[in-house]
N, C-alpha and C positions, 0 to 999 in steps of 0.2 A: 316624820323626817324621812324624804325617800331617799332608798339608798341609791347612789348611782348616776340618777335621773337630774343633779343640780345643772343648770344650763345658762346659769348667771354668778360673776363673784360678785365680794363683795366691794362695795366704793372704796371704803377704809381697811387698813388691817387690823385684825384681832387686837394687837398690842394699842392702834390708833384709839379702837374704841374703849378699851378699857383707858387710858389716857383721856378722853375725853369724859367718862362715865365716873371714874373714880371719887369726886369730891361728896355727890351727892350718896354714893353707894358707902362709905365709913362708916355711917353713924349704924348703919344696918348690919355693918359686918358679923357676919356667924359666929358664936363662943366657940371656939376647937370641942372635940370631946375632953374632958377631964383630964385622961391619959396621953391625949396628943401632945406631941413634942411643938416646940416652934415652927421647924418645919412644915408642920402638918398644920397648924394656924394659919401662918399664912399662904400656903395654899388652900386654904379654906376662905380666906380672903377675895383670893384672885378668881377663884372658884364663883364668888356670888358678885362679883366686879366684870366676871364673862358672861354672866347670866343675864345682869344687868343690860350689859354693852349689846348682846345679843337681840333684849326687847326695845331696845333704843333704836334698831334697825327693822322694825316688824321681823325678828327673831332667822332673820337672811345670814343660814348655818354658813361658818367658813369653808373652801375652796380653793383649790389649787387650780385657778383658768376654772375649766368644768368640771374639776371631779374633788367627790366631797372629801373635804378636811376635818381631824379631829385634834389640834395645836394639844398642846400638853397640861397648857391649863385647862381646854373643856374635856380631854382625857381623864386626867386628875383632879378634876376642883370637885366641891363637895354642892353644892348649889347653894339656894338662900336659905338665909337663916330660919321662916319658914318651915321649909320640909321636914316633914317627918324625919324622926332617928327611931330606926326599929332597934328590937332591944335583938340580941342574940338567940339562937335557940335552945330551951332548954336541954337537949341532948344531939350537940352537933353531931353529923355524920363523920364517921371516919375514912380520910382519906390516906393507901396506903402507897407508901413509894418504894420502886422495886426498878432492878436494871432490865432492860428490854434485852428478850433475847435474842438470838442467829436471825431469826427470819426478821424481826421489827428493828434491828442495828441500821439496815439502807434508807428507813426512812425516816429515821432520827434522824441520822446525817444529812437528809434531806433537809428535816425541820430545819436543823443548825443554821444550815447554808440561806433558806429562804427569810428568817429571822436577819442574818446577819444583814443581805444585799437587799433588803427593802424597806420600809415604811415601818414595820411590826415594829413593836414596842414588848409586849409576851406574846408567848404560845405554848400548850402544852399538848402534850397527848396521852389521854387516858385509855383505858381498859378497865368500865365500869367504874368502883374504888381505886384501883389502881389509878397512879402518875408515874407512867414510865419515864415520862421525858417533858422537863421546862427551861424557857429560857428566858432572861429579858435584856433589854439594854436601857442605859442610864435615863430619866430616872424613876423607872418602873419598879419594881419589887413585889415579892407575896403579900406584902401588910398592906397596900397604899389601898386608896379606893379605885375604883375603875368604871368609868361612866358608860354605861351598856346601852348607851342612847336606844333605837328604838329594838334592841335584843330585849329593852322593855315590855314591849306591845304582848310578846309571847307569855311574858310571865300574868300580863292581865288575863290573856287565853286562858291559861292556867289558875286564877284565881273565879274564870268566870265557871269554868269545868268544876270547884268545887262549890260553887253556889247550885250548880244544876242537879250536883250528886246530893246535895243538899237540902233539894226540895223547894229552893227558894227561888226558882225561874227556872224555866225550859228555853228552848233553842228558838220557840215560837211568840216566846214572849215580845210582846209588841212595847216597843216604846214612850210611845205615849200612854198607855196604858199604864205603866209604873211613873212615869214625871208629866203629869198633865201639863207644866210647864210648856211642853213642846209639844204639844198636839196640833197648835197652830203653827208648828213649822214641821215643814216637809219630813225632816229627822224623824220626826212622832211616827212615822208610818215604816219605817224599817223593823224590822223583830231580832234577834237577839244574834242569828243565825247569819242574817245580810250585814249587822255590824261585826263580825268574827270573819266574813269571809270577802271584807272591803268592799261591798256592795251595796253601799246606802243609797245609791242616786242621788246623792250630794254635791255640790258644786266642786270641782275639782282641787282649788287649792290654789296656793301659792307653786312656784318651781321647786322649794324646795320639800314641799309636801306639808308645809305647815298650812292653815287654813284662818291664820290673823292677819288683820292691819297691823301697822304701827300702832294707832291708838289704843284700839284691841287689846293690843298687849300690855301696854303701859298702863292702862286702865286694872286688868287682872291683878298685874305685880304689884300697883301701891293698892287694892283690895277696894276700888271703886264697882269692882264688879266682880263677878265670881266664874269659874268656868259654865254653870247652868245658865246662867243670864248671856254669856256669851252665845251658847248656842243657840238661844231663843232669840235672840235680837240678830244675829250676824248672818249674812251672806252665807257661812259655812253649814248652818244647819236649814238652808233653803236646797230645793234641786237643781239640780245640772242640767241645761234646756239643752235637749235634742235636735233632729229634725220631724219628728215627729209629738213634738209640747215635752214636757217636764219629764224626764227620767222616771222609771218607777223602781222602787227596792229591789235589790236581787239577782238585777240582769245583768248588771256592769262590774266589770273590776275596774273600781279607781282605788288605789295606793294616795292615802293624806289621812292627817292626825282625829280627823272628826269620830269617827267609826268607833277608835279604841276611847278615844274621850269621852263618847256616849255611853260605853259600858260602864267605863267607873263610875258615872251618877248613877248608871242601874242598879251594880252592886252596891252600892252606897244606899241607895233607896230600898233594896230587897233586905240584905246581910242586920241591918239597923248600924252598921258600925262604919266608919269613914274606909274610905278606899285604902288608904295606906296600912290604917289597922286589919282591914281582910287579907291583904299581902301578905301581912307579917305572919300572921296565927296560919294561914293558909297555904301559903306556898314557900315563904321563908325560914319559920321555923319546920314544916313539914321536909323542906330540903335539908335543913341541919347547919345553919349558917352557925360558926362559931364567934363571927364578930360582929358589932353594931353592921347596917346595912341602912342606906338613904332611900325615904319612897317620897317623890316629887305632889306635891298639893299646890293649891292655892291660900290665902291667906285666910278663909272659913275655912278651909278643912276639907274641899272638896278637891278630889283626885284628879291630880295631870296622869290620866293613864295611856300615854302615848309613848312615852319613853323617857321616865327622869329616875331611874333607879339606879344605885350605885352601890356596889358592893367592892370587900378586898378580894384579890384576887383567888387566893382560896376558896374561898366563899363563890365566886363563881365556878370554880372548878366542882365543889359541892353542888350547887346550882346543875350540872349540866350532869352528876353521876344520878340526882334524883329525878332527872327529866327520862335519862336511859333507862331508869329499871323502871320506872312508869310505864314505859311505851310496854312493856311487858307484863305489867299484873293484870291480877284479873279484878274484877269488879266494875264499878259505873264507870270511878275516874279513869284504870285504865283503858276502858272504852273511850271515853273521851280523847282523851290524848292518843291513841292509836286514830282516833278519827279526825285530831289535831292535825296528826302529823301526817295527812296523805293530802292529796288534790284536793278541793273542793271548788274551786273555780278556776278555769282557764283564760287566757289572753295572752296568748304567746308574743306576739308583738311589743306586749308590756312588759311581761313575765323574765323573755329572754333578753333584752337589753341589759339586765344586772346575770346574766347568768343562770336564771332556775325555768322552769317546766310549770311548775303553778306555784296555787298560793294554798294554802290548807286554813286553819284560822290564827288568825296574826301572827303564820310563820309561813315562809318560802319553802319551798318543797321540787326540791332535785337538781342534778345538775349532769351535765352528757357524764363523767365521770362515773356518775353514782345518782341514776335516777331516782333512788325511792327515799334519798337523804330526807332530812331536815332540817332547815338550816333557822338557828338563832339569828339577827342582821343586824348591824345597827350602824351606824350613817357613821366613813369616815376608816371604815376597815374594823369593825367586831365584830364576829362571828364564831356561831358555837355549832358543829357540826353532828349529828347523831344519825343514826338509821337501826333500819328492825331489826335485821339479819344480825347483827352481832351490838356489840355495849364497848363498840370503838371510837372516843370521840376526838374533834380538835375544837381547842379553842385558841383563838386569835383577838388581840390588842392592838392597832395601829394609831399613826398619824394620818396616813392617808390611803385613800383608797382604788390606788395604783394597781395593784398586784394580786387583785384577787382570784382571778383563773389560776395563778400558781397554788391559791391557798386549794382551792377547789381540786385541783390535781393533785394536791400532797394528800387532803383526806383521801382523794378515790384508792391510792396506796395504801396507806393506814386502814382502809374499812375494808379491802379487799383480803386481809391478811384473817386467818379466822378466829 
């Protein structure tokens, strides 16, 4: 899902499609969780009624004119019944809340103001554990889920870094190599390292960075096909023709969903356990999630790892205190994620139309603000903001994704302070 880069709306609106998609989507609707209220049912509902309506369009994300939309229902809906329900983790992290002092008061009030006059739906600011300051407007809250669309991609990052400290693939690992599936498609020839740093030499995508047809998709969802067979048969796992013949691994940043969708069948084929299950034991219960959390699949079981993870808003805030003290341990992982979170390929012309300096692996990396940032992304204004130099973060929730250089300018304040 690229952020930024949508340069087409859609024909119908959100609400048309689900209106049109509705009859056929009922019989499938998602059971709430056990403890879900009404409420939370039926946007569970509407939730796999958007998901639906979505692949009825070759999955053409919503927009405002050209710049990406995330409506309230793909904000808060739960996807299809389907996806994985990760269980909680056995010893959630603690998060602790505390009033901001003299020096962090200006850019609270900062927060307040940019929360109130734009798109945002939450935002908080932490210090490590620490929640100095959150806020939302109607109808967000700490408990709801929150659809981290491709702030996804990083958490695969993160779950591929503990397959490597693992032992169960290196950075070199070739792709076809683990899924002979795709040896006879171009994908096969990328290694583990050019899918982490968007450089398959894969055919570019769709506008919105997704890499299906229509039928593509509709095929996946009712489970005529699977995300492996998709890569092996489709356009998206062939190369991107040059002027010089077929693309080769490595050299290019192109931003689209094939890249992180390849890892998940790697982990999946390395780990022995589905993608969703390595999230969960790996990066979600390791972060300290204290509620259920959604990790997006197919109908066998194989990982949409491009960005279909959903957590409550806590739970993201947890999310991003474990990503902070990560960038600072020592051992494999924190090597990893310290090697996450810097450059590893550039394309400014690409890079700076959303606002960042490069790409590091499945996360964006800087902004004039705060070059050494690292930013979480995900399509429609969510964003989780970290850097080295201190364990100062923000995280952001939106509708749309209008106003991002102010969010960028309110962290360079927030991470400036020590």
């Amino acid at each position: 899902m690229r952020e930024g880069l949508v340069q087409s709306s859609v024909s119908m609106s959100v609400a048309d499609l689900a209106k049109h998609a509705i009859r056929p989507i009922l019989r499938h609707a998602p059971r709430a969780f056990a403890s879900a209220s009404r409420a939370t049912a039926r946007m569970s509902l509407i939730g796999t009624v958007m998901f639906a309506a979505a692949g009825a369009c070759a999955q053409i994300l919503p927009s405002q004119g050209t710049t990406p939309s995330a409506p309230d229902e793909w904000l808060f809906g739960t996807g299809p019944n389907w996806y994985y329900r990760a269980s909680p983790s056995p010893v959630p992290r603690e998060i602790v809340f505390r009033k901001p002092s003299a020096d962090e008061e200006e850019v609270v009030r900062k927060a307040q103001a940019l929360l109130t006059n734009s798109s945002g739906k939450a935002m908080a600011l932490m210090n490590g554990n620490e929640l100095v300051w959150y806020g939302f407007k109607p109808p967000a809250s700490r408990s709801r889920f929150y659809h981290g669309f491709s702030m996804g991609k990083t958490l695969t990052a993160l779950a591929v870094g503990k397959a490597i400290c693992s032992g169960k693939l290196t950075l070199d690992t070739v792709t076809g190599d683990v899924l002979p599936e795709l040896k006879a498609a171009d994908i096969g020839a990328a290694t583990v390292r050019d899918l982490l740093r968007m450089s398959s030499g894969t055919w570019v995508g769709n506008k919105d960075s997704t890499v299906w047809s229509k039928e593509e998709r509709e095929a996946v969802d009712s489970g005529r096909m699977n995300w492996l067979q998709f890569l092996a048969t489709s356009p998206a796992g062939m190369a991107e023709k040059g002027v010089f013949g077929k693309r080769k691994p490595g050299l290019d940043f192109q931003y689209n969903s094939t890249s992180p969708l390849t890892l998940g069948l790697i982990l999946q084929r390395t780990t022995g356990m589905t993608y969703a299950r390595w999230v969960e034991q790996e990066v979600l219960h390791a972060a300290g999630t204290s509620s259920p959390s959604i990790v997006g699949q197919d109908r066998s079981e194989l990982g949409q790892a491009d960005g279909t993870i959903r957590m409550t808003f806590d739970d993201w805030l947890r999310m991003a205190s474990y990503i902070s003290e990560s960038q600072k341990a020592t051992g494999c992982f924190g090597d990893f994620v310290r090697e996450a979170f810097t450059t590893q390929i550039t394309d400014r012309p690409k890079t700076e139309r959303i606002g960042f300096l490069g790409y590091g692996y499945l996360t964006w990396i800087g902004t004039l603000p705060t070059p050494r940032s690292a930013w979480l992304v995900g399509y429609g204004g969510q964003r989780i903001a970290t850097n080295p130099s201190n364990s100062r973060m923000l995280i952001v929730f939106s509708n749309v994704e209008n106003y991002m250089p102010e969010v960028a300018k309110l962290y360079g304040d927030w991470a400036k302070l020590p």
